[in-house]
N, C-alpha and C positions, 0 to 999 in steps of 0.2 A: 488514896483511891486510884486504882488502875484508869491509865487514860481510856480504855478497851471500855470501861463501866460507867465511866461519865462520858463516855459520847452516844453508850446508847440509850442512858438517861437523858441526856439531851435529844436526840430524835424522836425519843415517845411522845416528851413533853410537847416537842413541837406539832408534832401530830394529832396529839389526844385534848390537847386545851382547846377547842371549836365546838360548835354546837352540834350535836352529833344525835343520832337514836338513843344510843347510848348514856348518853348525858345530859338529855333532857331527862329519861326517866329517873335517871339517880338522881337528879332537882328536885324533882316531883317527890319524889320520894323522901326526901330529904328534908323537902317545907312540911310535909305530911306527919316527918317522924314514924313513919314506920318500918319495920325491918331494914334497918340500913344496914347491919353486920352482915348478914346472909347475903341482902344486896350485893353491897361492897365487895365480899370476899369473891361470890362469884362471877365479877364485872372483873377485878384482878387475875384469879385465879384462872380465868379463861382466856386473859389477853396474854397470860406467862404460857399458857398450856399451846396456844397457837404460834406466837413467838419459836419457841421450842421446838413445835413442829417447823416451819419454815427454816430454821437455820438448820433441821434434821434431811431438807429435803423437799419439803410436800409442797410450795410453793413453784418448783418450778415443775412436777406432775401436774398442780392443778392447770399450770399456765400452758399444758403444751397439752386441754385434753380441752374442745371447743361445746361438746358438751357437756362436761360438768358446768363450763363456764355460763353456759344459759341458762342450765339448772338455777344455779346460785343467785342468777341477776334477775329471772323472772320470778322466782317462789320469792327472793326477798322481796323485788316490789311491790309484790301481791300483801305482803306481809305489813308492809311499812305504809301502803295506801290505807289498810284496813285501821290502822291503827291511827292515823293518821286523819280517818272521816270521822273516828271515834271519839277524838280530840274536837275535831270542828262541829260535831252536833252540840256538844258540852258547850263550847263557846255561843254557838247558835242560840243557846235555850238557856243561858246566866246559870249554868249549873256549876255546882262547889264542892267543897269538902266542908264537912261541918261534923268534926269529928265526934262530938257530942251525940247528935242525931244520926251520922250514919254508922259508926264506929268504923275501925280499922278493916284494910283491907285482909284477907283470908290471906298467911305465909305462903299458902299455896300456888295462889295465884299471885303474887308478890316475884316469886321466884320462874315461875311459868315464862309471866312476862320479860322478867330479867335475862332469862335462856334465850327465849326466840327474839329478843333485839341482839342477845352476841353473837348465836350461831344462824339465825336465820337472816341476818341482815348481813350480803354481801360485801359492803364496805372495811368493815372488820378484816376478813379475810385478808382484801385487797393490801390493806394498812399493816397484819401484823405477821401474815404468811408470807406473803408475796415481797412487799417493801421489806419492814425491819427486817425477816429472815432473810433476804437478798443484803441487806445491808453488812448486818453482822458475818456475814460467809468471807466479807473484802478484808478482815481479820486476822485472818489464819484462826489451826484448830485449836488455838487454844484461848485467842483473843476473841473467836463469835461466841464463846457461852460466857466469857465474861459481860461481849456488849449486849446479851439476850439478857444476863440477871441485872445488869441496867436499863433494861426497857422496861423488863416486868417490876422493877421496883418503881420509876415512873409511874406505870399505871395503878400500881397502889396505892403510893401518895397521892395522888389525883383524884380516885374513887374516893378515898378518905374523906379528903379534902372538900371537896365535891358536896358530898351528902351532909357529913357531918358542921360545916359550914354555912350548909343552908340553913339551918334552924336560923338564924339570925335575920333571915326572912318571914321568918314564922309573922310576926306584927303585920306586916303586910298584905300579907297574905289571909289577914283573918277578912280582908274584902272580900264579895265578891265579883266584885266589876275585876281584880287582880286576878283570878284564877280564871277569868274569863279574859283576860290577855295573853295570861300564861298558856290556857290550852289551841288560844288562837295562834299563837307562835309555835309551840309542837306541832299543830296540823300542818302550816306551811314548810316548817324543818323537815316534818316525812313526806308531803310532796314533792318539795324541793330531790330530796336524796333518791327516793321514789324513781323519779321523772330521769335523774342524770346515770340512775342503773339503764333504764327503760334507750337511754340515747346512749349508751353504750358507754360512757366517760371513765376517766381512770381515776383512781384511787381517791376519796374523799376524805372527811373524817373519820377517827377510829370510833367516836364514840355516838 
């Protein structure tokens, strides 16, 4: 293995393993058992696609344009509050998954929500435009796409990892006083990230 592809496997991971937008909901998803392939692939296949971008360039346009930069930092917030009260009502009111009785969420909106936590939450960006493709450029040109297909295989295994892992939470989760800790915890993770776009802070978790 190129040292160029394990060190950008190494950076992702150190990046993407935190509790993140991102990675709450492939949790979520994950104990739930529903669409984790679709999930998965495009929680991956959006962190290679941005990656890619950044080492292509588009990282240091975003950073040198002061509005897109607010664009990106208030619609996410807006985004991750919203989603974020939506988790704390669920908590507020001992509400569940009870697969039986409500069945599966619609693909649709499974995937809806999987988009607007990658591309609509700033963080991301910050993480995989900005950082890894700064990163990968200190390389040379033929050492940044090997450290980018090291990043983006990172966030694969991780996604993977992530979702498909979680079922062995599944027992626990069959409470529901757990899924009312669990979304009490989401809510605070998007206020939390929310609130450090809102004060302007630099780059947090990718996921």
């Amino acid at each position: 293995m190129e040292a160029q592809f394990l060190a950008g496997f190494l950076a992702c991971l150190a990046l993407i393993v935190a509790i993140g937008a991102q990675n709450s909901f492939v949790l979520q998803q994950g104990i739930r058992r529903e669409h984790l392939l679709p999930v998965t692939l495009i929680c991956a296949l959006s962190d290679a696609l941005l990656i890619g971008a950044g080492i292509a360039g588009l990282g240091a346009l975003i950073q040198s344009s002061p509005v897109v930069l607010s664009v990106v930092r208030y619609g996410g917030a807006a985004f991750l509050l919203l989603y974020g009260w939506r988790a704390a009502r669920r908590a507020w009111h001992g509400e569940h998954l009870n697969v039986e009785a409500d069945g599966p969420v619609p693909l649709a909106t499974a995937i809806a929500t999987c988009l607007g936590f990658t591309f609509l939450n700033p963080h991301v960006y910050l993480d995989t435009v900005i950082l890894l493709g700064g990163l990968a450029n200190q390389h040379g040109e033929h050492g940044r796409w090997l450290f980018g297909a090291g990043s983006a295989t990172a966030s694969l295994v991780w996604f993977f990892a992530l979702a498909y892992g979680a079922r062995v939470l599944a027992p626990v989760f069959a409470r529901p006083s757990a899924w009312r800790v669990l979304d009490a915890l989401i809510a605070l993770v998007m206020v939390a990230l929310a609130w450090s776009l809102l004060l302007g802070e630099g780059a947090a978790a990718i996921g």
